[in-house]
C-alpha positions as CSV (number, residue, x, y, z in Angstrom):
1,X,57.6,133.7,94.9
2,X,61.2,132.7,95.9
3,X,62.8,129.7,94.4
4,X,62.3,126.6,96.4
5,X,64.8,123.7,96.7
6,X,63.5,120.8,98.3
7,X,66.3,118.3,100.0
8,X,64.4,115.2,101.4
9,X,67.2,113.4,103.6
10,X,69.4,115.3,106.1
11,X,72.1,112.8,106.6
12,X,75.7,112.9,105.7
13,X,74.5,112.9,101.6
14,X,72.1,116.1,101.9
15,X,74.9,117.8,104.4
16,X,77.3,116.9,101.3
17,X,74.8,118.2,98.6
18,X,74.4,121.5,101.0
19,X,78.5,121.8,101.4
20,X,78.2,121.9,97.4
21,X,75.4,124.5,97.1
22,X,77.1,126.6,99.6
23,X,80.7,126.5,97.6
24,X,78.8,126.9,94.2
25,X,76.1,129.2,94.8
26,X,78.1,132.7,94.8
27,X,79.4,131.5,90.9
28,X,75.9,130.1,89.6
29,X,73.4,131.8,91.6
30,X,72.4,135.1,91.5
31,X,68.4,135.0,91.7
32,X,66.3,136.7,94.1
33,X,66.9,134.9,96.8
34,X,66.2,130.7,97.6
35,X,65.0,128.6,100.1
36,X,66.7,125.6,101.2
37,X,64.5,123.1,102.7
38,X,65.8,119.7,104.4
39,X,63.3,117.4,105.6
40,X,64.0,114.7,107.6
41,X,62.8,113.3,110.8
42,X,66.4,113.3,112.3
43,X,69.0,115.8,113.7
44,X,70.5,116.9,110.6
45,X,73.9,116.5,109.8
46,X,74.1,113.6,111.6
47,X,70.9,111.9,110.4
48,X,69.8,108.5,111.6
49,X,72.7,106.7,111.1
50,X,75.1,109.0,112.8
51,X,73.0,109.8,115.8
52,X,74.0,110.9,119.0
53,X,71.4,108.2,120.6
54,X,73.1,105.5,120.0
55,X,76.1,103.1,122.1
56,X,79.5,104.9,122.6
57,X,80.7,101.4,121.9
58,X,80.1,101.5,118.4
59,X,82.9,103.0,116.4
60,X,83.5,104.0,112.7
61,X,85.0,101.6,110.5
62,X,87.9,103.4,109.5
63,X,90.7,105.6,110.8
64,X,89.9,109.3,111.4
65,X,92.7,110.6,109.2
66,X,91.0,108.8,106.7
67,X,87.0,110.6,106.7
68,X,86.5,113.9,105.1
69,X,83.3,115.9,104.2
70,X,85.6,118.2,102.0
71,X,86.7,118.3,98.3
72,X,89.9,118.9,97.7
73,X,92.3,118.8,93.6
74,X,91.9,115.3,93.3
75,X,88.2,116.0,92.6
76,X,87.2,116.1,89.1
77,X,84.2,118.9,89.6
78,X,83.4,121.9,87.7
79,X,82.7,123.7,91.1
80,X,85.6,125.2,93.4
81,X,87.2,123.3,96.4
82,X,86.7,124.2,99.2
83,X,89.1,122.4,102.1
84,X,88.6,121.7,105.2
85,X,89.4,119.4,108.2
86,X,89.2,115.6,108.7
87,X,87.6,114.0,111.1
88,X,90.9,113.6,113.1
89,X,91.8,116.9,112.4
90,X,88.6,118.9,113.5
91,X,88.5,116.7,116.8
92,X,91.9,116.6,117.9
93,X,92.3,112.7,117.6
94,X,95.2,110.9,116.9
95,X,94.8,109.9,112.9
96,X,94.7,106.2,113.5
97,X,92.1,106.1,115.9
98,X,89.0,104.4,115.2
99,X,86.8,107.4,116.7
100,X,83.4,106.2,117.7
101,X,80.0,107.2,115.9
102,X,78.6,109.6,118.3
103,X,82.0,111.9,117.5
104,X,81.4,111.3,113.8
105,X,77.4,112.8,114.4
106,X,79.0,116.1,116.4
107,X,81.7,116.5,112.8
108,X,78.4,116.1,110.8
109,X,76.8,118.4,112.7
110,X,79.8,121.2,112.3
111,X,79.8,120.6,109.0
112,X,76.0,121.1,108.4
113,X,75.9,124.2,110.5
114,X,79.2,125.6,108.5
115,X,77.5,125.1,104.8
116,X,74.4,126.8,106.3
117,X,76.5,129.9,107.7
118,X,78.6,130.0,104.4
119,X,75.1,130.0,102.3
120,X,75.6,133.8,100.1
121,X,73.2,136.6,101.1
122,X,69.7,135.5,100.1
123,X,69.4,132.1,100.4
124,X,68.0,130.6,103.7
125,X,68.1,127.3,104.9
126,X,64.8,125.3,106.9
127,X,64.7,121.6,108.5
128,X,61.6,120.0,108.9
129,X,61.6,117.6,111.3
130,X,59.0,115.3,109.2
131,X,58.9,112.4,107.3
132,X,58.2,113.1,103.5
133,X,55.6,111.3,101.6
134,X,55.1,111.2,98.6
135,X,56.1,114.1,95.9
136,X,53.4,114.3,93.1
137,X,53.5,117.7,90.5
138,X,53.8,117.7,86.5
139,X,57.3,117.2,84.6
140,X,57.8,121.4,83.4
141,X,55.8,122.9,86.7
142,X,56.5,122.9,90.3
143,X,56.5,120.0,92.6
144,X,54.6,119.4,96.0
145,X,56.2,117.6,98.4
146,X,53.9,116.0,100.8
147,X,55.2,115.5,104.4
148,X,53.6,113.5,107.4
149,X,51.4,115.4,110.0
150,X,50.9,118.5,107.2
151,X,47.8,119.3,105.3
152,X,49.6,121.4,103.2
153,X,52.7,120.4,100.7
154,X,56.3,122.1,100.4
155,X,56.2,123.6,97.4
156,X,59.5,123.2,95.1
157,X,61.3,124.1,92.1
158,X,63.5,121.2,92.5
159,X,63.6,118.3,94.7
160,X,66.6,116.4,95.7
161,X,66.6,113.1,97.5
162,X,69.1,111.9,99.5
163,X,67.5,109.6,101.9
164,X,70.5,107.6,102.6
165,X,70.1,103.5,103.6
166,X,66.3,102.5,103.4
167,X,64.4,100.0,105.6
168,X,62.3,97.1,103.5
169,X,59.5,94.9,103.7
170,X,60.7,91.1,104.3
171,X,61.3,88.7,101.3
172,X,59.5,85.6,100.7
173,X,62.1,83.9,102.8
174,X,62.2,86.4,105.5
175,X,58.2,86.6,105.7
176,X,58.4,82.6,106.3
177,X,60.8,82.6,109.4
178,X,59.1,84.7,110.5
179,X,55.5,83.1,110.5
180,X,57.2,80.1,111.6
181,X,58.9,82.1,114.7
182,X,55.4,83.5,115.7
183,X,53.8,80.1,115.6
184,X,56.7,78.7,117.5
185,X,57.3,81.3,120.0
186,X,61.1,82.1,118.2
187,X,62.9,84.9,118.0
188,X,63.6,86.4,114.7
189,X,65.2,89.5,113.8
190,X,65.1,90.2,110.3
191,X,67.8,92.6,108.3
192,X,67.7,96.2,110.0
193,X,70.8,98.6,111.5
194,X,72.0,97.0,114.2
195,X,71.7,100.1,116.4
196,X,67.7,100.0,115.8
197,X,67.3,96.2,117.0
198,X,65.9,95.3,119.9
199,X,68.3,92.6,121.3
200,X,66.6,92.3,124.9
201,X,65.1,89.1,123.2
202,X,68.7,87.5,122.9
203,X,68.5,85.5,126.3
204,X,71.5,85.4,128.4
205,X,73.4,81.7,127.8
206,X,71.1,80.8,124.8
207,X,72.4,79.8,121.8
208,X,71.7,82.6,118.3
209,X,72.2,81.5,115.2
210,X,73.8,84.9,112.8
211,X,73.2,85.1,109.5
212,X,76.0,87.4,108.1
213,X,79.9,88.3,109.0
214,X,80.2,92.1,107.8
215,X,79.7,95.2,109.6
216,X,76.4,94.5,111.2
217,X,77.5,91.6,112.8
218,X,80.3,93.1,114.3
219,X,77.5,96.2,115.8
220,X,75.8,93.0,117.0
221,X,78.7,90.9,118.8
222,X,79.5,94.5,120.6
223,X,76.3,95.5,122.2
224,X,75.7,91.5,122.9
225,X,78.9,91.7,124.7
226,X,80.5,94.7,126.1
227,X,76.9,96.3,125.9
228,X,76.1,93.6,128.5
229,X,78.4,94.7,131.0
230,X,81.9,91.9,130.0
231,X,85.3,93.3,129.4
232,X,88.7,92.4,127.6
233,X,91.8,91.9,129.4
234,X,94.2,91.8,126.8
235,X,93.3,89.1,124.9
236,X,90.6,87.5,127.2
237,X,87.6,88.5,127.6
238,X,85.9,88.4,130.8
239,X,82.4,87.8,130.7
240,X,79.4,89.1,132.6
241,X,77.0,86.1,132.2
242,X,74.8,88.0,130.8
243,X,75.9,87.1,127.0
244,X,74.3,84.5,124.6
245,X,76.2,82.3,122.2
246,X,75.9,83.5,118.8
247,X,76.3,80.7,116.3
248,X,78.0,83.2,113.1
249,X,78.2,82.5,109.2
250,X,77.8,83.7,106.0
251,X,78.1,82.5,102.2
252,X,82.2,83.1,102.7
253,X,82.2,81.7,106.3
254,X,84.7,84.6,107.2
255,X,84.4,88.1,108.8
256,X,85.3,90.9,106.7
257,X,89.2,91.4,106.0
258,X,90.6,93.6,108.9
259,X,91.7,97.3,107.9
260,X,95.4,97.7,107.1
261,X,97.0,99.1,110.0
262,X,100.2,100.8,108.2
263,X,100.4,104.0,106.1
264,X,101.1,104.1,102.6
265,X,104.5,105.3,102.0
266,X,106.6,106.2,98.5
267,X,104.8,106.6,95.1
268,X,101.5,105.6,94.1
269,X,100.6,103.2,91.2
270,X,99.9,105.7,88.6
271,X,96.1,104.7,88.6
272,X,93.5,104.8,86.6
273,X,95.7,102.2,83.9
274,X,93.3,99.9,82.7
275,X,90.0,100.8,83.4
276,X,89.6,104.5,83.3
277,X,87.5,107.0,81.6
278,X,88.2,105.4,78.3
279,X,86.8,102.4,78.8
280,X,83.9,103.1,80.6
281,X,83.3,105.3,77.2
282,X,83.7,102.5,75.4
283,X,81.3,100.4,77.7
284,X,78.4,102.9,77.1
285,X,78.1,103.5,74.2
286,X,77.0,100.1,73.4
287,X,73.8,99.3,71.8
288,X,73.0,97.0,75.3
289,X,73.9,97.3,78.5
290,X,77.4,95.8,79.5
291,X,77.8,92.4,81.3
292,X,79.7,92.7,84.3
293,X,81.5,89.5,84.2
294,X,82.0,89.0,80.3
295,X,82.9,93.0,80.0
296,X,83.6,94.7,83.3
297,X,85.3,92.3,85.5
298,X,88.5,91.5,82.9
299,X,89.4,95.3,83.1
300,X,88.8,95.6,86.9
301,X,90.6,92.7,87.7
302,X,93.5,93.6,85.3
303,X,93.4,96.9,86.9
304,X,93.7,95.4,90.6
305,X,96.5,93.3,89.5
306,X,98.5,96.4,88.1
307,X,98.1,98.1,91.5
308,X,99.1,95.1,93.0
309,X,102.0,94.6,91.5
310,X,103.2,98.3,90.7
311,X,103.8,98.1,94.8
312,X,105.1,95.0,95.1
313,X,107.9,95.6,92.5
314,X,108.6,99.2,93.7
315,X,108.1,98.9,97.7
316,X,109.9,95.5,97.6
317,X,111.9,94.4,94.4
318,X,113.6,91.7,96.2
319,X,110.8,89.3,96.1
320,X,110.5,90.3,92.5
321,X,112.7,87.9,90.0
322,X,112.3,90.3,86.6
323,X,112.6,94.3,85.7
324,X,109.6,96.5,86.2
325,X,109.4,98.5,83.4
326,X,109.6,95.0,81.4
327,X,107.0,93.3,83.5
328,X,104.5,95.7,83.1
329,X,104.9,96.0,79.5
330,X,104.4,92.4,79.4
331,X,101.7,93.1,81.8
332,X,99.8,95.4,79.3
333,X,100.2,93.5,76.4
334,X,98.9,90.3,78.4
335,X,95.9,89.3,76.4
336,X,94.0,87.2,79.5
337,X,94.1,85.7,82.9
338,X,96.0,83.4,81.8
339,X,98.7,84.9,80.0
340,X,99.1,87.0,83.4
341,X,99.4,84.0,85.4
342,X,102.2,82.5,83.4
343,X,104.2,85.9,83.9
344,X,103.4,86.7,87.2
345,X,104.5,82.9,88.0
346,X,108.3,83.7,86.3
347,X,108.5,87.4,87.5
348,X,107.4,86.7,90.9
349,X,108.5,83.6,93.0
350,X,107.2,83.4,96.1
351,X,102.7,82.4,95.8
352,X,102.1,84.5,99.0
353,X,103.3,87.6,96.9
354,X,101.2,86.8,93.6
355,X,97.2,88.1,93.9
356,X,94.6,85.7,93.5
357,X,91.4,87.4,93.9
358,X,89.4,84.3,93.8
359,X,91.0,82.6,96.6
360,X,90.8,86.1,98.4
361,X,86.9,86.2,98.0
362,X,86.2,82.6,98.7
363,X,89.2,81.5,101.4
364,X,86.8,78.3,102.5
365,X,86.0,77.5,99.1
366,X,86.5,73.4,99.2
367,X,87.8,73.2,102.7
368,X,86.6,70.5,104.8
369,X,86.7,69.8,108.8
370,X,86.6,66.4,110.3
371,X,84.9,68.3,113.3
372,X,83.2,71.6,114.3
373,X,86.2,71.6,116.9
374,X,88.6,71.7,114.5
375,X,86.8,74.3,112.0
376,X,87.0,76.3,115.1
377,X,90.8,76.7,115.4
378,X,90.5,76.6,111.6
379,X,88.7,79.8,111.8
380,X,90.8,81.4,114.3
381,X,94.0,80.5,112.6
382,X,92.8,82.6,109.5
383,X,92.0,85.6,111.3
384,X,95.2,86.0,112.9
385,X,97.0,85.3,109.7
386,X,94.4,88.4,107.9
387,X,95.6,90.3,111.0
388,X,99.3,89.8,110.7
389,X,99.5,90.3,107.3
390,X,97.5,93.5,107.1
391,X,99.3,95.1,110.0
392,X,102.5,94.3,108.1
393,X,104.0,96.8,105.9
394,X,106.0,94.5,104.0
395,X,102.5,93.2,102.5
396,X,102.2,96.6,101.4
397,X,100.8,95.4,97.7
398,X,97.5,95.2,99.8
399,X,97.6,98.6,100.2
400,X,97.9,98.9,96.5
401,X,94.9,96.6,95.5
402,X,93.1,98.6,98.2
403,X,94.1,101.8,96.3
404,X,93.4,100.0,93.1
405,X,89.6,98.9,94.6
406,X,89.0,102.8,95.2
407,X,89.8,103.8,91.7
408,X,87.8,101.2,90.3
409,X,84.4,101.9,92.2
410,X,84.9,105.6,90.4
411,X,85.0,104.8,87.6
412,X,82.0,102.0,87.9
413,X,79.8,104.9,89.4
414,X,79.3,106.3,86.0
415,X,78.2,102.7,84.8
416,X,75.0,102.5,86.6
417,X,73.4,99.4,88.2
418,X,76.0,96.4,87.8
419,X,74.2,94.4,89.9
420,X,75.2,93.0,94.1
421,X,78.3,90.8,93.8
422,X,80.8,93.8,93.3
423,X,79.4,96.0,96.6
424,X,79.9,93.0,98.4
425,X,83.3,92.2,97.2
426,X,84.7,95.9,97.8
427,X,82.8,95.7,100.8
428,X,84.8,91.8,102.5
429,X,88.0,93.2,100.9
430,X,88.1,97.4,101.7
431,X,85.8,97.9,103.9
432,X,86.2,95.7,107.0
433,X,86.6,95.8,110.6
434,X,89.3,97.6,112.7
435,X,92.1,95.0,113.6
436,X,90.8,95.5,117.4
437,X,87.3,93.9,116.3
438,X,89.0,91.2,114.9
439,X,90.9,90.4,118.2
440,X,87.8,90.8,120.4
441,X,86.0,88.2,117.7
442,X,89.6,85.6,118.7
443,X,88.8,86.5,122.1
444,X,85.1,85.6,122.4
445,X,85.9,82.5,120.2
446,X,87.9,81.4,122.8
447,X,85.5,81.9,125.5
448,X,83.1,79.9,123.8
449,X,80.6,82.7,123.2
450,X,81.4,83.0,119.3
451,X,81.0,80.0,117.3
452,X,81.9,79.9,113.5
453,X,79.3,77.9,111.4
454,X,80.9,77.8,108.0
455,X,80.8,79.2,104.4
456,X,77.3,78.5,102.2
457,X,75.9,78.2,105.5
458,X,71.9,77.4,105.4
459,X,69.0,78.3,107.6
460,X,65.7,76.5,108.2
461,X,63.1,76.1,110.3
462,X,61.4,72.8,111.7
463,X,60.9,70.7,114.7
464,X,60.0,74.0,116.4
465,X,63.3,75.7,116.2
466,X,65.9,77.2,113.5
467,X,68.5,75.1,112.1
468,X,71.6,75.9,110.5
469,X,74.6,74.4,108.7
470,X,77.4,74.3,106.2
471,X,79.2,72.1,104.6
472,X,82.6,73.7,105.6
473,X,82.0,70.7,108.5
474,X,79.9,68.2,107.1
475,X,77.3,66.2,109.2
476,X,77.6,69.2,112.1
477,X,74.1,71.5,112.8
478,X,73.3,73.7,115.1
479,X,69.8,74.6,116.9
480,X,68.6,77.6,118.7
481,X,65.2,79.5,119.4
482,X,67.1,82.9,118.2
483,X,67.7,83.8,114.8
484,X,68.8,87.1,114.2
485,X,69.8,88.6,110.1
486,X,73.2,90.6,110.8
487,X,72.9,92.6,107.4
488,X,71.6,95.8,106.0
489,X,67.9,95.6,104.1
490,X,68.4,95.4,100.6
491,X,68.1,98.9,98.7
492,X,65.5,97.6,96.6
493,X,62.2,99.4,95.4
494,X,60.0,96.5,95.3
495,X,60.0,96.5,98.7
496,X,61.2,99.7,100.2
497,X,58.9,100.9,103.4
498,X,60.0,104.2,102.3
499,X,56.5,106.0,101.2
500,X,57.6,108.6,99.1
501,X,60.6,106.4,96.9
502,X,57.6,103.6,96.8
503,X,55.1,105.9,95.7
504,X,58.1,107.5,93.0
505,X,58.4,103.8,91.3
506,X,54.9,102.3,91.5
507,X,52.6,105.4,90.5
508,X,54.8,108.6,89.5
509,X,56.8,106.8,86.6
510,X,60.2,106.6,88.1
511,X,62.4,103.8,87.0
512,X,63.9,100.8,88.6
513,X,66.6,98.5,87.3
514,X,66.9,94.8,87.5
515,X,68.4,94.7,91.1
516,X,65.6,97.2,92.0
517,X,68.0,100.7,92.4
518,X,66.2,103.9,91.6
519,X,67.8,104.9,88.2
520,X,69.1,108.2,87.6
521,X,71.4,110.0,84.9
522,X,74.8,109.3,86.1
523,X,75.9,113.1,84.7
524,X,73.9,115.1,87.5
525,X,71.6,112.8,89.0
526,X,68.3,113.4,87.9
527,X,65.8,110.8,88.3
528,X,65.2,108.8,85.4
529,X,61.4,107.6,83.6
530,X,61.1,104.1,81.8
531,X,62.1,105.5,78.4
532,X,65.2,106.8,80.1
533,X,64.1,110.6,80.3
534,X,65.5,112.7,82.7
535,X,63.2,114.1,85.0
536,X,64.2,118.1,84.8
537,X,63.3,118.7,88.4
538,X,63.7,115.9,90.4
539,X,67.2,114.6,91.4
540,X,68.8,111.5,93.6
541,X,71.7,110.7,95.4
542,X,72.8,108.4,97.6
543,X,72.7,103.9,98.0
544,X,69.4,103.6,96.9
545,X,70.4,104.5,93.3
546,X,72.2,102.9,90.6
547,X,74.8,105.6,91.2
548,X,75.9,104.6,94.9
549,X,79.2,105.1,95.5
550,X,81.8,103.1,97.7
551,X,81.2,103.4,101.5
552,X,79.4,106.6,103.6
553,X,82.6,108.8,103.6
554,X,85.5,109.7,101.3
555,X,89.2,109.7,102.2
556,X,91.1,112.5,101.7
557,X,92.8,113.0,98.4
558,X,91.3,110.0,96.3
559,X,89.1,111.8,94.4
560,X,85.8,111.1,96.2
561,X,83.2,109.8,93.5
562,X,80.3,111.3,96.1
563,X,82.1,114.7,95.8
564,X,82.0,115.1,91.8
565,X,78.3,113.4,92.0
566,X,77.6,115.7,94.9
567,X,78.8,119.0,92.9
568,X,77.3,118.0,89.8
569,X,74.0,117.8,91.4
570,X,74.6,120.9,93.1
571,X,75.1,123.0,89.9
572,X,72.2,121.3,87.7
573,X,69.7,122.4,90.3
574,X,71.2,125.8,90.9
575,X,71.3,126.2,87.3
576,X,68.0,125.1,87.2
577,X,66.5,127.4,89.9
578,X,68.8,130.5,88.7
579,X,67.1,130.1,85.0
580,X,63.4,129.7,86.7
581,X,64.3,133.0,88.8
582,X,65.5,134.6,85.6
583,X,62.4,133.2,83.4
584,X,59.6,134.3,86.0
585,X,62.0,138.1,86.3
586,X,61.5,138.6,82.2
């Protein structure tokens, strides 16, 4: 029989993975032919995320010069590059536009029908428009890959899953506001993409208390407001009436940090310095596991701070009150925090020009309010400072640390699982809203249809309706019948509704760590037993892991941790499949 591949997830991961077995198949594979088969329930290329079904209002996250789907020299891959356009590019946008996602599904799309027309003679490609199951088979033989509505399995030589963001059950908490919603007549909405919610619950006027400030929350505050027919006129927004009051905050209290609306100009810091391949050598080949904050963080943070400053003292050395070669020698030989702070306080005078990553993380961190009033212009006040300063070039040492934050989430990739706080962090600090979001949120603050609660901000139910509060204003609370969780389900295995991963961990011996990822060997992806054996035929990619890389799509030229992990992945299971082809040929 021909040599089956099994991809389970038809997204933007297994269009990547395809891309990779499309460029490396002419050098690795030269078998008797090979069947390709995606499955997923969704268009592929686009997958569910990226699906043409959804609001026009919603856009991307970044600027379109900025998403690629292709490799290109910065890559460190064994397989060839193979180039082709941005997003921008292949739809004729201008590069800083914030394109929406139904034009990112169409480029996914492109790209999914390109790999499968660049696929070498032989080698077919199938989509099953099915949800997959469970996949059960032993450890040297094939595997059967059980899909919904099919008596019959796939069979497969190799299975790959790239499945992308996963749904999950509620936790205790999530369970119990729920309960308590039913029993009261409340409305709850639990953690889920945005897109997928039904919001017709969401009463027009009503107050709605939000539980989280990232990306999800801005989906929500768009379809709850220019979904419902209002519109902006410059910096007002004009309301339809139709709109609720959401009631917004978070643990930090703040939205995501805007994108930086400027281009990186002149010479890059020479990155990675401190926390490169060398020491993420030296942090695994330790007898235990490293700790992120005793071992991991002192690098990374020493590694920000050189990107920071690199820019800062080569972009503007005016501000700068010692030489740069001499700082950063100093710099290097710097033996802790705060050794750095006593030499970035003499080379650099003015505080605004120094990073603090703490304050950055936690901006509410002590602040009080004598009144929710005040808290309110509070609020306000520090988004328009994030927006002027990251739409001002001469700030540009942002750039740097954003530069810097990219580098360092390769290099943690090869780590495995190092627990929450770190996605989060990149995710407040890198991966934020377009500046325009940011204004619409100023806007809708002033129209008294966005409310900022306050950081640590806590949720309870009694009295027959949800409560929240924070002591960012103390003695202030807020009531409403509406609760919604503006955040993705957690990527854990304990509670993933996905069958086939929960089926994987519970019966078939795959391994979870602590934080409940899917483990897998961070050379090529294979899925990974409790003794830490590599599974020789089964593979993973993608959030779910303890491999997830930064964010759903690389930018151009920063050598795109998904890529290597996608073309390493590629060539083990080609290898793989070519060596079964040759085996069953003798």
């Amino acid at each position: 029989m021909r040599p089956q591949l099994v991809i389970v997830g038809a997204g933007p991961r297994g269009t990547g993975l395809l891309e990779r077995i499309a460029a490396n198949a002419p050098d690795l594979y030269a078998g008797s032919g090979l069947d390709i088969h995606l499955v997923d329930p969704h268009p592929p290329g686009a997958g569910r995320i990226w699906r043409q079904a959804q609001s026009p209002l919603l856009l991307m996250n970044s600027h379109a010069e900025d998403i690629t789907m292709f490799t290109d020299d910065t890559v460190p891959m064994d397989g060839p590059v193979r180039e082709g356009p941005t997003l921008h590019e292949w739809a004729g946008l201008d590069g800083r536009t914030f394109a929406d996602r139904q034009v990112q599904g169409r480029y996914l799309r492109w790209i999914y029908d390109r790999s499968v027309a660049g696929m070498p003679p032989g080698v077919a490609v199938y989509h099953h428009p099915r949800r997959a199951l469970r996949i059960s088979g032993p450890r040297e033989g094939r595997q059967q890959v059980w899909l919904e509505g099919r008596p019959r399995p796939l069979l497969a030589d190799a299975v790959v899953l790239a499945v992308g963001h996963l749904d999950a059950e509620p936790d205790a908490e999530q369970r119990e506001l729920a309960a308590y919603a039913r029993a009261h007549g409340l409305v709850h909405l639990p953690p889920d993409f945005t897109a997928d919610s039904d919001l017709s619950a969401l009463e027009p006027g009503a107050p709605v208390i939000v539980r989280g400030f990232g990306l999800a929350f801005v989906d929500l505050m768009v379809l709850l407001t220019e979904g419902r027919g209002g519109r902006y006129k410059g910096d007002l927004y004009l309301p339809s009436g139709r709109e609720p009051v959401l009631y917004a905050g978070s643990r930090r209290g703040v939205p995501y940090r805007a994108k930086i609306g400027y281009d990186w100009t002149g010479p890059r810091p020479p990155l990675p310095r401190f926390f490169g391949p060398e020491q993420v050598k030296a942090l695994s080949a330790g007898p235990d596991a490293p700790d992120f904050r005793r071992d991991i963080w002192p690098l990374v943070e020493k590694e920000l701070g050189f990107a920071h400053y690199h820019r800062l003292f080569t972009a503007h050395p005016g501000r700068t009150a010692m030489d740069r070669l001499r700082f950063e020698e100093r710099y290097a030989a710097a033996a802790g925090p705060a050794e750095i702070a006593t030499l970035v306080a003499a080379a650099v005078p003015d505080p605004a020009d120094r990073l603090d990553l703490a304050a950055l993380d936690r901006p509410l961190d002590g602040v009080r309010h004598a009144s929710h009033e005040e808290f309110q212009e509070g609020l306000r006040g520090h988004i328009e400072a994030d927006l002027a300063r990251r739409h001002d070039p001469g700030h540009s040492a942002d750039l740097g640390v954003f530069l810097g934050l990219l580098s360092v989430y390769g290099q943690l990739t090869r780590l495995g699982d190092i627990g929450s706080w770190w996605h989060g962090f990149f995710s407040y600090l890198a991966s934020g809203p377009p500046g325009p979001r940011l204004r619409q949120m100023l806007a809708l603050s002033r129209a008294g249809l966005l409310k900022f609660v306050g950081a640590g901000m806590t949720v309870g139910a009694a009295d027959g309706v949800f409560r929240a509060a924070s002591p960012t204003v103390p003695g202030f609370s807020v009531t409403a019948r509406a609760l919604v969780e503006a955040r993705l389900p957690e990527p854990t295995l304990a509670r993933v509704r996905d069958p086939l991963l929960r089926d994987l961990h519970a019966t078939r011996g795959a391994a979870g760590t602590p934080d409940g990822l899917l483990r897998v060997d961070p050379g090529d992806g294979r899925v990974l037993d409790g003794a830490g054996r590599p599974h020789p035929r089964r593979f993973a990619l993608g959030p779910f892991t303890d491999a997830r890389t930064a964010g759903a799509f690389t930018r151009p030229r920063t050598g795109g941790p998904a890529f290597r992990q996608n073309d390493a992945t590629a060539r083990a299971a080609l290898a793989l499949l070519r060596d079964l082809a040759r085996h069953a040929a003798a």
